[in-house]
N, C-alpha and C positions, 0 to 999 in steps of 0.2 A: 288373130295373127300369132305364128308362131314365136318366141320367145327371143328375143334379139339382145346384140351386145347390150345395149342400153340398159334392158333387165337384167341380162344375166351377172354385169359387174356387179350392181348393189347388192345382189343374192350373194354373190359369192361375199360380199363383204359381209353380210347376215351370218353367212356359216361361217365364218373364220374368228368373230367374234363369239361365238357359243361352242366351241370343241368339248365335247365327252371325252371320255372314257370308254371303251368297249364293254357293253350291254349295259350303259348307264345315259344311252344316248336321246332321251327325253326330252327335252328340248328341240334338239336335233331333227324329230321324228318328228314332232309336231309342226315346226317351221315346214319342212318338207311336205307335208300334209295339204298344209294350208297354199302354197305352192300351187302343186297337183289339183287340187278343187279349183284354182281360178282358170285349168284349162279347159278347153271343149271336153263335155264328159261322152258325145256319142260314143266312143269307141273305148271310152277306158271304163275299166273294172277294178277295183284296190282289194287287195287282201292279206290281211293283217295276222298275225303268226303271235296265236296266245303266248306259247311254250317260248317265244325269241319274242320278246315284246316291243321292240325297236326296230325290229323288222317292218319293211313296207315291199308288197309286190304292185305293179301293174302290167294285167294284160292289156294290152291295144289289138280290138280285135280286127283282124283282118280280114280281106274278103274270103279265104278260104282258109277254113281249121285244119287240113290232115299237115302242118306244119308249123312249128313253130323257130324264132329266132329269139335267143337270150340274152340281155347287154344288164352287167350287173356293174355296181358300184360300190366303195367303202363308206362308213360315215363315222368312224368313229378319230380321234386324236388321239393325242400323248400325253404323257405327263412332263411335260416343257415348260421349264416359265419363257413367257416369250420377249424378245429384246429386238424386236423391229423398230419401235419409235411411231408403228403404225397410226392413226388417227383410228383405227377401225379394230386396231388391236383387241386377242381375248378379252374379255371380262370375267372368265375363268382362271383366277389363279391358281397359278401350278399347272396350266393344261394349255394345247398349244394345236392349233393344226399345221404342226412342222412337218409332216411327211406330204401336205396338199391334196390330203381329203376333201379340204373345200372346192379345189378346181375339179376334180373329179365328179363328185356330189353335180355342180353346178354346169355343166357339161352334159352328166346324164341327162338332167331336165331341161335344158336345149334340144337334146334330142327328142326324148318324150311327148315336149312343146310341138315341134315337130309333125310326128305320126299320129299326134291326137288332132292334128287339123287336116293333113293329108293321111287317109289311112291306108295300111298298107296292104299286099297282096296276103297277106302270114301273121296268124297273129303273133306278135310278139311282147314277152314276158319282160320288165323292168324290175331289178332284185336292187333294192336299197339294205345293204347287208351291214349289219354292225360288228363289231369286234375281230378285224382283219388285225390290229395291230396285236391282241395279246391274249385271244382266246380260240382261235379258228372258226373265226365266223362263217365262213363259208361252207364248212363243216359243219355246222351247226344247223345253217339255211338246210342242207342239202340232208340232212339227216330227219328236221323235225316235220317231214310228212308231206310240209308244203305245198314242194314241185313233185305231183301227183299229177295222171292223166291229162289233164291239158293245159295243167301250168309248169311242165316240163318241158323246156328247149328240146329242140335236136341241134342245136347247136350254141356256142358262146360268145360272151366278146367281155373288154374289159381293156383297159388303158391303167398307167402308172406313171404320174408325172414326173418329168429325167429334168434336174436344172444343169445337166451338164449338154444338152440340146438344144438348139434354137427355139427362140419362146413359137410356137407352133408345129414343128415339126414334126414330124410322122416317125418313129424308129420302130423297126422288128425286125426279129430274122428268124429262116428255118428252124425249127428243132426247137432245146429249151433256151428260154429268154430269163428266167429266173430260176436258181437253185432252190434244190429240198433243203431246210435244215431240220434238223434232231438236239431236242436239248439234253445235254449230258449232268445228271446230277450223282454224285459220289460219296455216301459217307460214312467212314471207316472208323471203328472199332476195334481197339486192342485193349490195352492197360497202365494207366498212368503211374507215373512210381516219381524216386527220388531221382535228382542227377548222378549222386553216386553213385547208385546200384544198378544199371541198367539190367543187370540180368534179372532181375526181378518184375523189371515191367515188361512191354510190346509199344515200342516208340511208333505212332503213327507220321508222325516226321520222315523219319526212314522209310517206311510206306508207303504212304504219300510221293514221294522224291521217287521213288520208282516207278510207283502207276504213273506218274506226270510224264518222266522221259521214257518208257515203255507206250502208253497210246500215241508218243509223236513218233514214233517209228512207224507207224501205219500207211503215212500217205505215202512215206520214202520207202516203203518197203512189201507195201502190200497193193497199192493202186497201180496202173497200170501208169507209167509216163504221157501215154497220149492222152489218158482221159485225167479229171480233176477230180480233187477232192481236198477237203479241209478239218482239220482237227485242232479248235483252239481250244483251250483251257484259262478261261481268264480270272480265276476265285483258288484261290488254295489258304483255309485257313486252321492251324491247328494251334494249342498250347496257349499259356497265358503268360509264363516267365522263364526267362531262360536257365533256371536250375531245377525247373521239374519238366519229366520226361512225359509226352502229351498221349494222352490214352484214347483220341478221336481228332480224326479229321474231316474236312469237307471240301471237293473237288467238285468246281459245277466250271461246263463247256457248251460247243457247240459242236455239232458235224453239219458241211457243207458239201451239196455233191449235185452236180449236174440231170444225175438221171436220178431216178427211185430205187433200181437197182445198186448204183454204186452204192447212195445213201446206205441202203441196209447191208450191203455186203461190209463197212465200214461199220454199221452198228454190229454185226455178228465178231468181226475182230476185236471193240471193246470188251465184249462179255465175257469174250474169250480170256484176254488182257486181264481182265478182273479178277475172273475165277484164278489164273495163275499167279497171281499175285497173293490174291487172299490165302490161298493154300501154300504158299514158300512163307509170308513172313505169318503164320498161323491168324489172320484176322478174319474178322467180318468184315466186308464190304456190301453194302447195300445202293444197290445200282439201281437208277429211273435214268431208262432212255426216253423221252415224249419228244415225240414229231408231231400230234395231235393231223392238225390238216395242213400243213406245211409243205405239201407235194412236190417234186421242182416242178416247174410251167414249161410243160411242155407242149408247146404250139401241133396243131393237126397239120401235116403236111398239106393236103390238099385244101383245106380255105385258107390254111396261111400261104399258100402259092398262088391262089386267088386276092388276098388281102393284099401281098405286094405288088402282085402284076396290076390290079388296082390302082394303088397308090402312089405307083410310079410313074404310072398314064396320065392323072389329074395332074394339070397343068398347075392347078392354084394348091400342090401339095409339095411342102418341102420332103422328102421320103428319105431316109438314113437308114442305109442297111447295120444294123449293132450286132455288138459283141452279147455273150452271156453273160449274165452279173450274177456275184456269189450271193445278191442280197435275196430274202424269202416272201412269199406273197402267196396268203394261204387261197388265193384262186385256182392255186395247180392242184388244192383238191378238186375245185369245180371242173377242171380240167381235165383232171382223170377220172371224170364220170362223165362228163359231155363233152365233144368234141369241138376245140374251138381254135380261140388267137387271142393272145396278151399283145401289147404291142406298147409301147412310150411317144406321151406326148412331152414334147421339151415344154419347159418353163424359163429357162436361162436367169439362172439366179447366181448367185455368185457362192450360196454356200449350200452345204451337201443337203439332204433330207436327213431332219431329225434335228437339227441346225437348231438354237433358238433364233438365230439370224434370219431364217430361211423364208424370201420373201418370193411368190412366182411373177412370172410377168402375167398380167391378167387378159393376153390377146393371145396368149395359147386357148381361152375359153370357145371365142367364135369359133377359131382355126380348128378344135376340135370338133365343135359340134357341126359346122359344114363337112369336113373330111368323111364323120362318120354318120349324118344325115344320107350324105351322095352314095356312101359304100352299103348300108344297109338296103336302100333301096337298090343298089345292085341287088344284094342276097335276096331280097324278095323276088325281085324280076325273074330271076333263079327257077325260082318256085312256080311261075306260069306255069 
């Protein structure tokens, strides 16, 4: 029998007390394992990714191969000390599953549970991906050879728990559902001298204070007003005393931007910014832009019009048409290499993700795995 609330809480209670780290998810990997092995193994196949060693695939083979469907999940946490008061709380100090990897995780193998006991028309691929929060796991999956010839989706799927959503609820919308971000790193070289003598050094202070309100004129002055984009700068630090004149600085940010295009059109203005900077107050500036796989998520028109027209039908589905959110979720590189739909399952919690508070409600887990048990087999039906 496929996997039922009953199981699937105390699992989720499993993974919320053993959170990793991104590609340090060993423990992680192995609980999951063990999991996967107690279900029907007719139709599943595992396979394990030397090079990403935390990595876990399952295909579920289905009655016909020239198609396949992909539903990937995160597994890694944060570095959070946690303060729920849980009874089930980490056991990892200093690490947290605040962003709710474990409803995710545990949700997958609801589904999984699933199609390993009804198998489906198509087979489909199961991606247990590590290091979404701080390495581009997904990136990583999709690069190291893996999803080859028949362990490559034609298509994706993938959820992101919202506690600002009822604990079960369904949320997506057309277009992107999560922005690109770009990490901005800056750091600038001149010449340190006395406070008296300023003509003698290259204050990077004063340098500094100009790249800082020179890249915020970018959204206001270079984006278009209908579309978004975001340029914070949250790190500026130079000098050690205020009567010597500081000969280095260091400027680390972020850019925020709905499509891929904005994104980089926003990074080409930084470099730009930079290079004229560097050159008027005579410095080096040494610039790292890394997006790594931080893509924005941008949803496939046609299965995410499928997805909602779907989900709007199911009676026992709460469906929330949403906004786009400035936060980043390195799937949108999975996304811009297979065609798919991100979507948010509520958790209604009372505090944000990344929270040490951050508790979800734990009957978003069935609500998920019914909603997207009923919707995959649509997509295979599909496929007759």
């Amino acid at each position: 029998m496929a996997l039922q609330e009953a199981d699937l809480i105390p699992i989720y209670q499993q993974l919320h007390q053993i959170p990793e780290l991104g590609l340090e998810e060993h423990e992680t990997h192995d609980y999951l394992l063990s999991i996967i092995a107690k279900m029907p193994q007719d139709y599943l196949t595992v396979k394990l990714i030397p090079t990403l060693a935390t990595a876990i695939l399952v295909k579920v083979s289905g009655k016909k191969h020239d198609y396949r469907i992909g539903y990937r999940t995160d597994i890694d946490g944060l570095p959070v000390t946690e303060a729920t008061g849980l009874p089930f709380a980490s056991k990892h100090v200093g690490t947290m599953h605040a962003c709710g990897h474990d409803i995710h995780m545990s949700v997958a193998l609801g589904i999984l549970s699933y199609f390993a006991e009804n198998q489906p028309e198509t087979d489909m691929i199961f991606m247990f991906q590590p290091a979404e929060e701080n390495a581009s796991g997904g990136k990583r999956l999709y690069e190291s050879g893996a999803l080859t010839a028949d362990w490559l989706p034609d298509e994706i799927f993938a959820f992101h728990d919202n506690p600002d959503l009822p604990a079960g609820a369904i949320g997506c919308r057309m277009g992107t559902l999560f922005a690109g971000t770009c990490e901005i790193h800056a750091h600038l070289t001149g010449k340190s001298g006395h406070a008296a003598f300023p003509h003698n050094a290259n204050d990077m202070v004063v340098a500094g204070s100009a790249l800082v309100q020179q890249l915020q004129t970018i959204v206001s002055r270079n984006v278009d007003p209908i579309q978004s984009g975001v340029v914070t700068l949250g790190h500026f630090t130079a000098g050690t005393i205020g009567n010597v004149i500081a000969g280095e600085a260091q400027i680390d940010g972020t850019i925020r931007a709905l499509t891929q295009e904005m994104n980089l059109h926003i990074q080409r203005r930084v470099r730009t910014i930079v290079e004229g900077i560097a050159l008027a107050y005579d410095c080096n500036i040494d610039l790292d832009l890394h997006q790594g796989g931080y893509y924005p998520v941008e949803n496939n028109d046609t299965i995410t019009a499928d997805f909602m027209s779907y989900m709007k039908a199911d009676a026992d589905v709460n469906f929330i048409e949403t906004r786009p959110a400035m936060t980043g979720e390195d799937f949108g590189f999975l996304i811009h290499q297979i065609p798919g739909t991100m979507f948010w399952l509520g958790v209604d919690s009372h505090y944000s993700l990344h929270s040490e508070h951050m508790v979800p409600h734990t009957s978003a887990i069935m609500a998920g795995v019914n909603a997207m048990t009923g919707y995959l087999t649509h997509r295979n039906e599909l496929q007759k």
